[in-house]
N, C-alpha and C positions, 0 to 999 in steps of 0.2 A: 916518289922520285925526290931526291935530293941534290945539293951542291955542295962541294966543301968551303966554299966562298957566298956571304951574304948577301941577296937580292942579284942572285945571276943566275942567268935561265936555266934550264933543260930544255930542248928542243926534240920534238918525236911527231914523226910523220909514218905516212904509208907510202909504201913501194909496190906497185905489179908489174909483173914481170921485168924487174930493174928499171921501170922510170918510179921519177916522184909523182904523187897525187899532190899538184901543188895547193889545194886547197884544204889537205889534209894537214898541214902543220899547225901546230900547236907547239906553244911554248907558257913554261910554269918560272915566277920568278919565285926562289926558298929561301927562305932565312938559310943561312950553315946547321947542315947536319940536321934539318928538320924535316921530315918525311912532310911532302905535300901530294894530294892524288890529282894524276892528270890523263887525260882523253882525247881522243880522236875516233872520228867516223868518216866514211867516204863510201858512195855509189857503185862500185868500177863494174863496167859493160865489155863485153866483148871477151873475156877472158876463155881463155880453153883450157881442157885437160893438160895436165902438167905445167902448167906456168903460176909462177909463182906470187905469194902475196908475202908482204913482210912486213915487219915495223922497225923503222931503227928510229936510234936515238944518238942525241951529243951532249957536250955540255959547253956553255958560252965559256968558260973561263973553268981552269983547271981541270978537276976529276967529278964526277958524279955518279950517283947510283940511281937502279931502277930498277926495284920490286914488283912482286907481286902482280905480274904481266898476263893479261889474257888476250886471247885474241880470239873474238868470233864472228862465225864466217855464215851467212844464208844464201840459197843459193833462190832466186827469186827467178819465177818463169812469165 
């Protein structure tokens, strides 16, 4: 993840089924245009079939990028 403005965040959380996991945000301060790696994890209960899990992301000021995205998922009984 990067910013095109120096020492301004990227923000990236998790979503199910369209709320936020408010414990899930994270945010990474970058130099401009300098790839930095950033994470997040979260618990979430109760989900069912077909709803959905996601990650978004922003950027504090201006435009930013975010590579190299994985997302995985365990399903714990």
């Amino acid at each position: 993840v990067y910013n095109s403005n120096d020492d301004k965040s990227v923000i990236i959380s998790i979503y199910s089924n369209g709320s936020q996991i408010p414990y899930s945000e994270v945010s990474e301060s970058a130099k401009k245009n300098k790839e930095n790696p950033i994470a997040t994890n979260a618990y979430i209960t109760g989900l069912g079939a077909g709803q959905a899990i996601e990650i978004r992301w922003r950027a504090e000021v201006n435009t930013a990028n975010v590579t190299n995205r994985c997302l995985m998922v365990k399903k714990v009984k």
